[in-house]
Structures are given as C-alpha cells and as structure tokens.
Steps between C-alpha positions, in 0.01 A plus 500: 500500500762737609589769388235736422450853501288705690436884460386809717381751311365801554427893345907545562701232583486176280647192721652216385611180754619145414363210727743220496334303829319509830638500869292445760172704412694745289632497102856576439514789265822586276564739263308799632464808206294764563437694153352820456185467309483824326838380345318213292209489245349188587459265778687250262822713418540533862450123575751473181771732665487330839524122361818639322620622817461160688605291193247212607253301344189524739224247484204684623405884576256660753471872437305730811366799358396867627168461350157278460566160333235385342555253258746427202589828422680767787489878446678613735355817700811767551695388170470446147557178547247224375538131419357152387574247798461217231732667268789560748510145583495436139779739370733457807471076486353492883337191554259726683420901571222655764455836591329599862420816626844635738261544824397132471865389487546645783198346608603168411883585647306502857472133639877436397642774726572361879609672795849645396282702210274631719433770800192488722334779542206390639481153688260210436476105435481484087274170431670340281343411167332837537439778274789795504468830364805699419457933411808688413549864557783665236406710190194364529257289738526081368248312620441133490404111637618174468276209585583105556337296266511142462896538690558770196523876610326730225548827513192785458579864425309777478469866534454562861728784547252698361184426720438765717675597804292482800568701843503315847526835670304897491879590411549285244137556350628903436817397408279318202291797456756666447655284239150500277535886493863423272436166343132427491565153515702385816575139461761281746726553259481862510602517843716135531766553265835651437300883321192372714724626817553884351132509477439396810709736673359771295140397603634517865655845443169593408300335777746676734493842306846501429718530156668211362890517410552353139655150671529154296404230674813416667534825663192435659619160624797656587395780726243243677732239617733813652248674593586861337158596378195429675284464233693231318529320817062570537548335064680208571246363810218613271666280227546207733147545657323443158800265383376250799139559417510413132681165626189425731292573208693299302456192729185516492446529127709234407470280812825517558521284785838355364630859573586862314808567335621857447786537201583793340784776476417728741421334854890337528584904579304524844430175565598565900209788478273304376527278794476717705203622369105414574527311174411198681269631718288654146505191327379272812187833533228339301242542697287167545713298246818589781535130620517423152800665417689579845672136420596584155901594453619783264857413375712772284711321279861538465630250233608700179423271268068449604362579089818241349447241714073523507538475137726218500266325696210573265680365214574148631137523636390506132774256366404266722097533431 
C-alpha cells in the first residue's frame, strides 16, 4: 500500500506529505513541501512539482480541501483551482484518488491522537465508541464530527462556525448587540477566530464607551496575558467565555459524549489563559441538559500533523471498503 500521498490544501498554502507507514496510532509522514498555491495554475501542476521533488512513485492519494466536496468534481473555494478526482487518478497512474473536505480530516485525525497530543482543558470520562466533535478557531471557525460506525470512524462536516453566537450573560448579550450594529450577521465565527478577536474587542470598546487602538489580533493576546490594557484582558475572557459555550453547544448537537476537540492556530498562544478561564465552567452551564455534559472532556490538540494524518486514515478507510 505504502507510499501514498496526502495533501492539505487550503486558499494559501498547498501541502504535500508522503506516508510511508504507521506507528502506534499515528502515520509516518516524509517528505513534507509546503507550496504556495498562487504560484501554480492547477491543482495538478502543483501535485506534478511536488512528486518531482520527492522522486517517488506513490500508490494512492487523499487530497483535504478548503472547500465543499461534493462529488467527482472539486472547485475549490479561495483558488482557481478545480479538478476531476477520476481524472487525477487517471493521469497520475494512482491506483486510487479521494478528495474530503480539510475540516473532516481533521475530523477523522481525532480518534488517532492519544494523550501526548492532547491538553485537557476541561475534565471528563470520554465513552469510548462515542461521538467526538472537533471546532477549530484560526482564520476562520472549522467545525465538524466524527461518528463510529460499524468499528469505522466517518467523519461529518459542516458549516457550524457560522450559526449564531448566543450570550450566556446580560454582558455578553450587549457585547452581541453591539456586534449586529457593524456586521449584521454575528455568527461564532465572527467572534471565535483569529479577525473574529479584533471584532470582539471593538464591540467591547463600544459596550464600555471607549475607542479601540488599531491592534491585530496578537496584540490583543498579547496585552491580555501581561495584563497592559484592560480591555484586552476584559477581550480575551469574553473570547474564552463564548469559546467554552460553543463547546457545550457543540456537545450537545453532535452528542459528543466521546468528547470535544479544539484544533486550530490560534488557541496554542494562550493556552495557560484559557485555563484559567470560566471556559469550563460556560460549557458545563446548560441549563437542564447540565448533567449531560458536566462529564464530557474538551481536549485542545497539539499534534502538528491532525489534517495529514485524518486523511491518511480516510484513505485506507476507503481502500479497504
């Protein structure tokens, strides 16, 4: 079977691993190439360029995509880029070729990480077997499930980061309020996410009647976990407050019983603040479905290499169907 390729691509970055075995739970990836999408014309001249790199015949391909997957054909959403699955497989001789969408990789990454990948930030007993749900702050808000079927885990995505937010506190419900008055439209997303923390702030600024300094989002961090501006500081529990609610929400949409996963670029940066926020406390608040979630753990993950090996995984799924 071995070796195959598997891909990570999104509006920017296109990469490129080579799985050459398993240890343990996890794949052993060589050969990592991280390409620059705007650099190529087509998803196949950058698979082209990145097979000459590695100089290796691969067998098989599994491809996770920034974008809906819907059947043969993949447009993807932030590039030109669009593709035939069946017509990659034919022109580059792989014995097979699936696409996913990149969320459920990472979806289907989650019941091969164990303890080392992982940081608690909320305790529990996972039931094993169970449904997990996995959401990913960064440039955006990633949100999906994987369920055990049959001893198979299939991953679910779908576009939760843009349900609406939903306040657990008077504060919180201006802090919204103030939001619609910008963006109309406040979704988790706009709030639980790498820009969604600059509009945050500024909807705080505005609850508190004060003016906002033009910060990115890692000033803001920044000045909360020293302590230097107030307001950042009142931004970042805010942030957390809402982070741990949308995980209790999420349990309970997805059942996730098994436990919820948090990925994602932006949560490794002030992941001491974070426990030491009520972000537990938010997601366990659910009113009379409580008991149903105060058991459920909330892991951040801290393996690199989540979307590579979830889509490693999926691929020998389907090989071996």
């Amino acid at each position: 079977m071995y070796p195959y390729v598997v891909a990570d691509i999104g509006g920017t970055n296109a990469r490129f691993a080579l799985v050459t075995g398993k240890k343990s739970n996890l794949y052993t990836l060589e050969h990592v190439h991280i390409l620059k999408g705007q650099d190529y014309s087509s998803f196949e001249e950058a698979l082209r360029a990145y097979l000459a790199l590695v100089d290796v015949k691969p067998t098989a391909m599994c491809a996770a995509i920034a974008g809906p997957v819907l059947g043969d054909y993949i447009q993807m959403t932030n590039l030109s880029w669009g593709f035939s699955c069946k017509a990659v497989a034919e022109q580059f001789g792989f014995e097979a070729f699936t696409a996913m969408n990149d969320f459920a990789a990472v979806a289907a990454g989650i019941p091969l990480m164990g303890e080392d990948d992982l940081t608690t930030l909320k305790t529990g007993a996972p039931k094993a077997g169970a449904n997990k749900a996995v959401f990913g702050p960064g440039t955006g808000l990633g949100v999906a499930g994987v369920i055990n079927h049959n001893h198979q885990w299939l991953p679910n995505p779908c576009e939760g980061g843009h349900i609406n937010i939903a306040p657990s506190s008077a504060f919180e419900a201006e802090v919204i309020k103030a939001a619609i008055g910008h963006l109309g439209h406040v979704s988790a997303e706009a709030f639980l996410s790498g820009p969604g923390l600059v509009n945050l702030y500024k909807a705080i600024c505005e609850v508190e009647g004060s003016t906002p300094y033009a910060y990115e989002p890692s000033d803001i961090s920044t000045k909360a976990i020293d302590g230097s501006d107030a307001t950042c500081v009142t931004t970042l529990e805010t942030f957390c407050s809402f982070l741990g609610s949308f995980a209790g929400n999420l349990a309970l949409t997805y059942g996730a019983t098994g436990g919820i996963y948090l990925a994602g670029g932006i949560l490794p940066r002030f992941t001491g603040f974070v426990l030491n926020s009520d972000f537990a406390a938010k997601f366990a608040h659910k009113g009379p479905m409580s008991p149903y979630v105060e058991n459920i753990p909330a892991y951040l993950v801290t393996h690199n290499e989540l979307a590579f090996n979830g889509a490693a995984a999926w691929l020998e799924q389907q090989l071996k169907a």
